[in-house]
C-alpha positions as a LaTeX table, in Angstrom:
\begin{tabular}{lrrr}
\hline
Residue & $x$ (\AA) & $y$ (\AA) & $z$ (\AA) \\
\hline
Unk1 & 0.00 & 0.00 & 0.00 \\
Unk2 & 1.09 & 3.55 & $-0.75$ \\
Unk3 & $-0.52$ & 6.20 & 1.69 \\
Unk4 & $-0.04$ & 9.98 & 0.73 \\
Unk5 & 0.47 & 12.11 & 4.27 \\
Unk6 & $-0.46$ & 15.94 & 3.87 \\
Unk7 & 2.51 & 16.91 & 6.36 \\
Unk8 & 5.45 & 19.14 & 6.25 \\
Unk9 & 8.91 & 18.95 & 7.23 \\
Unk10 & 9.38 & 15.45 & 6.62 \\
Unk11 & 12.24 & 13.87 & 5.39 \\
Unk12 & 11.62 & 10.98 & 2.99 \\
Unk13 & 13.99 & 7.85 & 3.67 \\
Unk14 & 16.85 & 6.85 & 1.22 \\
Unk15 & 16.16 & 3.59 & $-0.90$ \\
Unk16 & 19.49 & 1.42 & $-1.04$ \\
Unk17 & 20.29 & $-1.35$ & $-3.46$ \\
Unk18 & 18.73 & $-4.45$ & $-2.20$ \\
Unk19 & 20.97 & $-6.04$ & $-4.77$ \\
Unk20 & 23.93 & $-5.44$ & $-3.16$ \\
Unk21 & 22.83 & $-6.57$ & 0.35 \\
Unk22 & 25.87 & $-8.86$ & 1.71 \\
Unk23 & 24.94 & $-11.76$ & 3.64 \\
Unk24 & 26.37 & $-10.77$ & 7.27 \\
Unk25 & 25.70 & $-7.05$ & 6.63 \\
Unk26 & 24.39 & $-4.89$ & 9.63 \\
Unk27 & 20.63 & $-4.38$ & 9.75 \\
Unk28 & 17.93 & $-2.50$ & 11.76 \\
Unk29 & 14.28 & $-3.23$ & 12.19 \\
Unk30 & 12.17 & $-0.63$ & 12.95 \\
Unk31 & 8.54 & $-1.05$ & 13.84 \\
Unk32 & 5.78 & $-1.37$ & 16.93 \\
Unk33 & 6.42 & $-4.97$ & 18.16 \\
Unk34 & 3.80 & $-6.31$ & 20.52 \\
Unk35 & 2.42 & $-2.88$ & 19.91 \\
Unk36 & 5.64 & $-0.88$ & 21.53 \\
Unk37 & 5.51 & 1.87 & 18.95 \\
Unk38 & 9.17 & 3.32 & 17.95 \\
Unk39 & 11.40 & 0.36 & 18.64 \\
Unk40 & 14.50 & $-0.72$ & 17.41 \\
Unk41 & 16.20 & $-3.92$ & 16.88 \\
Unk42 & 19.78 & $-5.05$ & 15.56 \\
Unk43 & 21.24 & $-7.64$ & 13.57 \\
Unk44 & 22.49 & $-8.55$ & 10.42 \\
Unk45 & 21.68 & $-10.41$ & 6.62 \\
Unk46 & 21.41 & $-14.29$ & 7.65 \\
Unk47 & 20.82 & $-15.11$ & 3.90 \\
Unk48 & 19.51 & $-13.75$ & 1.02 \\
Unk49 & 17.24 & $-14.83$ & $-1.75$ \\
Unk50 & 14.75 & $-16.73$ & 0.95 \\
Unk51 & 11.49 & $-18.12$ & $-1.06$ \\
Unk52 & 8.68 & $-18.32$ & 1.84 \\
Unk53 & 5.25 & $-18.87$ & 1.32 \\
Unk54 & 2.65 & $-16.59$ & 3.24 \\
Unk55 & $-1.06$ & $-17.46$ & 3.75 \\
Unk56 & $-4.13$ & $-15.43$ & 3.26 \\
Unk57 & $-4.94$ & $-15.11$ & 7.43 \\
Unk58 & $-2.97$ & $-12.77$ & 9.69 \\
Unk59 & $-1.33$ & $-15.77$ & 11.11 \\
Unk60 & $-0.75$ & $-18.92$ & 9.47 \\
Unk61 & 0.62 & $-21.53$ & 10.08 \\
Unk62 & 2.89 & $-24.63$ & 8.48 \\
Unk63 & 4.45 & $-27.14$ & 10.43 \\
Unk64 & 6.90 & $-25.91$ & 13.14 \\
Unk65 & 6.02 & $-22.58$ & 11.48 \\
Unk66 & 3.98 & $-19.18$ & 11.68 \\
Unk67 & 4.04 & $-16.20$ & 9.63 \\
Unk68 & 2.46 & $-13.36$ & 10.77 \\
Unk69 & 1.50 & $-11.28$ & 7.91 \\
Unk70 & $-0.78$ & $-8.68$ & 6.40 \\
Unk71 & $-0.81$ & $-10.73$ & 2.89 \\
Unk72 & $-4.72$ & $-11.35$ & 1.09 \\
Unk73 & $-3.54$ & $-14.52$ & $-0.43$ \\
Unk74 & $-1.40$ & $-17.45$ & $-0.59$ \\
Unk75 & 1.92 & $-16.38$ & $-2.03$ \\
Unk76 & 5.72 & $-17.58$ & $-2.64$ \\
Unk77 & 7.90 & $-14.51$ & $-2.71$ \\
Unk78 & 11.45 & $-13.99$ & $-2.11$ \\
Unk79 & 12.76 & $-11.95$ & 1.00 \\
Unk80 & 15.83 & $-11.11$ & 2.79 \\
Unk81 & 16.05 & $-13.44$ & 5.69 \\
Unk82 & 17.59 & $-11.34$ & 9.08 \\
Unk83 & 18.28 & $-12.31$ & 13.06 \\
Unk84 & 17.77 & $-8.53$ & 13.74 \\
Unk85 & 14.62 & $-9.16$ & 16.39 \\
Unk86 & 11.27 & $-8.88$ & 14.54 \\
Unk87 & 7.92 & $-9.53$ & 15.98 \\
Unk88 & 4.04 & $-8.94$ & 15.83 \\
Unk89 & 3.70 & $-4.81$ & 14.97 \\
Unk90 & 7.08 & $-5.03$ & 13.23 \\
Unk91 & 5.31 & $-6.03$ & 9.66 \\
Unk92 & 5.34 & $-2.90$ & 7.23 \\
Unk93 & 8.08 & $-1.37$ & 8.76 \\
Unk94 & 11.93 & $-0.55$ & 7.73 \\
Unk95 & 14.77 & $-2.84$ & 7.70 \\
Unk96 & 17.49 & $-0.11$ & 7.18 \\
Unk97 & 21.50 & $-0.33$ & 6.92 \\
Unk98 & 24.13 & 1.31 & 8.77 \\
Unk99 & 23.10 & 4.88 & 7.21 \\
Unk100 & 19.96 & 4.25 & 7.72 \\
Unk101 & 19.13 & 3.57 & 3.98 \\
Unk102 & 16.09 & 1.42 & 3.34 \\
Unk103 & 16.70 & $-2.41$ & 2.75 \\
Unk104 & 13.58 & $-4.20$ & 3.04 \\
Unk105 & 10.45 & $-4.01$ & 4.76 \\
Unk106 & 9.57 & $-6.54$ & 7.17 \\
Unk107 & 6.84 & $-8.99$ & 6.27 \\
Unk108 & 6.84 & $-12.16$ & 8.47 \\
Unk109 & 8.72 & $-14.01$ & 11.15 \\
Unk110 & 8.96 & $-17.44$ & 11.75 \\
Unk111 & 8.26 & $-19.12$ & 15.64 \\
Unk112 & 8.84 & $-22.48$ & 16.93 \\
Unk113 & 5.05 & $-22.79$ & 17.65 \\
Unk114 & 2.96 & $-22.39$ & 20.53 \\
Unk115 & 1.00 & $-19.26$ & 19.54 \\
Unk116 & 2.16 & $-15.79$ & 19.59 \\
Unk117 & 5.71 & $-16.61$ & 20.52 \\
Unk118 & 9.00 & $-14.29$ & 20.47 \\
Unk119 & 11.32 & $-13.82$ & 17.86 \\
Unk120 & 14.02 & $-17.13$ & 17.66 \\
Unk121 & 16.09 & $-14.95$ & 15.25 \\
Unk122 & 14.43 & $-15.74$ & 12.11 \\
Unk123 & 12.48 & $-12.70$ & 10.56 \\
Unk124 & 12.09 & $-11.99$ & 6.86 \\
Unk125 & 11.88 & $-8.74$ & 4.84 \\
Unk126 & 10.80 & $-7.86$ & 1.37 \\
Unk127 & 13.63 & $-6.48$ & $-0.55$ \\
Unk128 & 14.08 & $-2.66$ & $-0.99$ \\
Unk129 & 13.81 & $-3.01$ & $-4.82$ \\
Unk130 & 10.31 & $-5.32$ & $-5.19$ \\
Unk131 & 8.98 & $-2.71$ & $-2.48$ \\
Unk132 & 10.24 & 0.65 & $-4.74$ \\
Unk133 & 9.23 & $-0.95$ & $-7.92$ \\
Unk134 & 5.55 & $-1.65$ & $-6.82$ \\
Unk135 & 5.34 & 1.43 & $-4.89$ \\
Unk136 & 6.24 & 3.44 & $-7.91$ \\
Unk137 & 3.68 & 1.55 & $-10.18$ \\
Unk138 & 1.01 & 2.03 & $-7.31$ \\
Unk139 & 1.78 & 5.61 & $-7.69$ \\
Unk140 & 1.90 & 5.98 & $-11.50$ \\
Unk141 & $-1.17$ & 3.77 & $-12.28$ \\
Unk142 & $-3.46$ & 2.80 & $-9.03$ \\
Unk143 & $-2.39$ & $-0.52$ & $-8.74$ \\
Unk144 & 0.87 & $-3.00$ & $-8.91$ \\
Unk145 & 1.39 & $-5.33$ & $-11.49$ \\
Unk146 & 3.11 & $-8.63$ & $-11.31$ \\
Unk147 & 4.83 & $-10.85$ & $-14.07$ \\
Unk148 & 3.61 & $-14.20$ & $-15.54$ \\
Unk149 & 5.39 & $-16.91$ & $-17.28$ \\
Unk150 & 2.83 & $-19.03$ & $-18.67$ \\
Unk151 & 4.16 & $-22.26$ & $-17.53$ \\
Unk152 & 2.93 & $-25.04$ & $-14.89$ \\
Unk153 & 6.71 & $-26.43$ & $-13.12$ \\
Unk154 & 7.28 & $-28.74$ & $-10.63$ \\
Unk155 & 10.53 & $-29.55$ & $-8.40$ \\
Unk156 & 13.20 & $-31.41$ & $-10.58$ \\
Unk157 & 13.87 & $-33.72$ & $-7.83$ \\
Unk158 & 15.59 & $-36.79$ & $-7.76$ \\
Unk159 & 13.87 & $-39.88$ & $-6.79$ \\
Unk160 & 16.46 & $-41.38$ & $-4.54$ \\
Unk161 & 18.14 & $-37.73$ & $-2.76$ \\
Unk162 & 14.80 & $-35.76$ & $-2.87$ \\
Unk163 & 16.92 & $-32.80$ & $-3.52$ \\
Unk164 & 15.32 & $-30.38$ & $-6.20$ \\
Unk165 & 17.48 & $-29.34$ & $-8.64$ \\
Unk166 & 15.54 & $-26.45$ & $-10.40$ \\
Unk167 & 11.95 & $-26.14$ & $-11.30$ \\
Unk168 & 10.65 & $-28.39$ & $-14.38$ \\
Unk169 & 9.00 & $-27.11$ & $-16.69$ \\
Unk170 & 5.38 & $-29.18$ & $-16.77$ \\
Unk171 & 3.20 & $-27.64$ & $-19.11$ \\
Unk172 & 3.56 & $-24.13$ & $-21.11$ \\
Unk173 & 0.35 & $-21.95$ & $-21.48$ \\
Unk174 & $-0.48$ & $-21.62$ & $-25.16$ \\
Unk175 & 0.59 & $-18.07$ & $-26.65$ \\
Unk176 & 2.10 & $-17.57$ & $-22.86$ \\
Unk177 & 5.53 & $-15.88$ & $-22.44$ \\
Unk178 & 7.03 & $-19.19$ & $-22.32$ \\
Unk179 & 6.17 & $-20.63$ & $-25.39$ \\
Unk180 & 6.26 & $-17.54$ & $-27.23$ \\
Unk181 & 10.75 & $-17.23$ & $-25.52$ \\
Unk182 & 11.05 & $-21.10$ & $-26.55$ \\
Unk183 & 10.58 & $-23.20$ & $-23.73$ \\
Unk184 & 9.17 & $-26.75$ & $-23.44$ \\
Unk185 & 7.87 & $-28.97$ & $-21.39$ \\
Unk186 & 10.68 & $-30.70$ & $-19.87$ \\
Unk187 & 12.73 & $-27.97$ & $-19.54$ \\
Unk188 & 14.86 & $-27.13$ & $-15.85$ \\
Unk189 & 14.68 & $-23.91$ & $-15.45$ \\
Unk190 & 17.89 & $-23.44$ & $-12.88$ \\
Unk191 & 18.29 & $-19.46$ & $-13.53$ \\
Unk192 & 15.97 & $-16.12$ & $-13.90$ \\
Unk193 & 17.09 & $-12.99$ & $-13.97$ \\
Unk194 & 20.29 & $-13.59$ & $-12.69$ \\
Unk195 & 19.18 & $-15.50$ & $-9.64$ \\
Unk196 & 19.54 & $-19.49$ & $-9.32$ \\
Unk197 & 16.28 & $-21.36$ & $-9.41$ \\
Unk198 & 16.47 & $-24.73$ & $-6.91$ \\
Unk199 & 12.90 & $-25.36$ & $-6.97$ \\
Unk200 & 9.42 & $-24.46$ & $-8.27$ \\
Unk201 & 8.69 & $-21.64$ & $-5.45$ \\
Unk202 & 12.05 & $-20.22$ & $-6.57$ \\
Unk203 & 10.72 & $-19.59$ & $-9.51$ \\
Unk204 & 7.33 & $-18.81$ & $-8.69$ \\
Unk205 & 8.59 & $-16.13$ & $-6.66$ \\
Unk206 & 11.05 & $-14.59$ & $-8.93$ \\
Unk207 & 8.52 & $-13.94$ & $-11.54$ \\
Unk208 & 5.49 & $-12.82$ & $-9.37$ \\
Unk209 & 9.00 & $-10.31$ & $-8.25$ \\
Unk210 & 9.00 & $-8.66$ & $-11.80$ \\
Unk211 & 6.24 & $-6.41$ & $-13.28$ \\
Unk212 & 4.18 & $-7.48$ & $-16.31$ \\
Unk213 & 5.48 & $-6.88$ & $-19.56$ \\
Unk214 & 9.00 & $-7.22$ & $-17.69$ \\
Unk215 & 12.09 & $-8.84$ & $-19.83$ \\
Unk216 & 14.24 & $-11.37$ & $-18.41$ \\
Unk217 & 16.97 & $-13.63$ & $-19.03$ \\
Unk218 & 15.92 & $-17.48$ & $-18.58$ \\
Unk219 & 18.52 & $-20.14$ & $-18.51$ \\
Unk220 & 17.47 & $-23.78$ & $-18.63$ \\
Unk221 & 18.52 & $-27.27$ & $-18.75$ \\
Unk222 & 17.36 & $-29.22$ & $-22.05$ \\
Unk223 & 18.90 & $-32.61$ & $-22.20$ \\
Unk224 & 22.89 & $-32.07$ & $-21.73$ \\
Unk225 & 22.53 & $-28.32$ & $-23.28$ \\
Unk226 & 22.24 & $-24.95$ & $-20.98$ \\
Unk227 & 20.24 & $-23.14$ & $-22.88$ \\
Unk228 & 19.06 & $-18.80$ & $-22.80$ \\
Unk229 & 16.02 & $-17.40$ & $-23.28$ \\
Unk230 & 14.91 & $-13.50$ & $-23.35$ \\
Unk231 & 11.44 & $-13.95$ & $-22.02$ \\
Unk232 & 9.11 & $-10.77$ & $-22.20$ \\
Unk233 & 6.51 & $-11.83$ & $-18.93$ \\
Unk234 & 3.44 & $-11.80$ & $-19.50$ \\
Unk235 & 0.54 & $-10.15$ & $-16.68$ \\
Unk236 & $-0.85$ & $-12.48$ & $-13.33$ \\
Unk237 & $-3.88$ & $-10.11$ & $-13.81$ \\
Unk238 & $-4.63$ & $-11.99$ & $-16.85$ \\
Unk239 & $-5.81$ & $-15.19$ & $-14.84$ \\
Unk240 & $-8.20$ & $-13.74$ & $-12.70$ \\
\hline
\end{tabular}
């Protein structure tokens, strides 16, 4: 959401990079946990690239798991995963660097159970660039827009490990971006837009990350080839 405050004399935070977040960096969360307004916590980048999935109620929860979250759907999306203390109250508000530049914005935490528990040291923000970009389009044309491949995947897993090795490329939506770029069923897709894919939330994530219309650089598996597609997305509006 975008709100427009009619105040003066305020001074608009600075957007950083979220692409050149270091795993180890320091962080700071700011929000109201537990509803204490105008707290601060420390800590730094446990990892980066994080796929969770967050449910439609305000908290949700998957096994050993719960996500506290403002989300109106079932989602996969990629975040930057911190051990800077984040609770309750903290959701929608600032992870910021060292100069106070804008990182992320924190969107769930993860508890070991038992209701309304504390933080364990594993909180996740949305990146500072998927938070601009969709602010900006919320701003420019009422609403945020998010990208669409046009293909049904799967985890490339192997029988005997269970390890996924990419996402697999199922099915591809006739006349969907997928198709129309060159990729086929059977496909692995293992990269997009510069970021590895290890499973089929990767990827779901990654594209619902990138606006409609968006182009990106695909790289799958086909057979013993690596092959490179320019993919023009197509719009997740379009299956509603």
């Amino acid at each position: 959401a975008v709100i427009k405050v009619a105040a003066e004399g305020l001074k608009p935070i600075t957007f950083s990079d979220s692409a050149e977040l270091n795993v180890g960096q320091n962080v700071v969360a700011i929000g109201a946990p537990l509803g204490l307004s105008s707290t601060v916590t420390q800590g730094i980048v446990s990892a980066l690239n994080r796929t969770i999935q967050v449910a439609s109620s305000e908290v949700s929860e998957t096994p050993g798991l719960q996500f506290w979250t403002g989300s109106g759907e079932s989602i996969s999306i990629q975040v930057i995963q911190t051990d800077a203390a984040i609770n309750p109250g903290n959701s929608g508000g600032a992870l910021v660097d060292e100069n106070g530049r804008l990182v992320g914005i924190n969107v769930a935490i993860a508890t070991a159970g038992g209701g309304e528990a504390g933080s364990i040291g594993v909180g996740f923000a949305i990146p500072s660039n998927t938070a601009f970009r969709i602010a900006q389009e919320i701003m420019e044309t009422g609403f945020a827009s998010h990208g669409l491949l046009g293909a049904m995947v799967s985890n490339n897993s192997d029988s005997t490990s269970g390890f996924s090795t990419g996402a697999r490329v199922e099915q591809v939506t006739e006349g969907g971006a997928a198709q129309a770029a060159g990729i086929r069923s059977g496909d692995v897709v293992v990269e997009f837009a510069g970021s590895p894919v290890s499973s089929a939330t990767d990827l779901t994530a990654l594209v619902r990350a990138e606006p409609a219309g968006g182009e990106v650089t695909v790289k799958v598996v086909r057979g013993d080839e690596v092959l490179t597609f320019d993919v023009v997305l197509g719009n997740a509006a379009d299956l509603n």
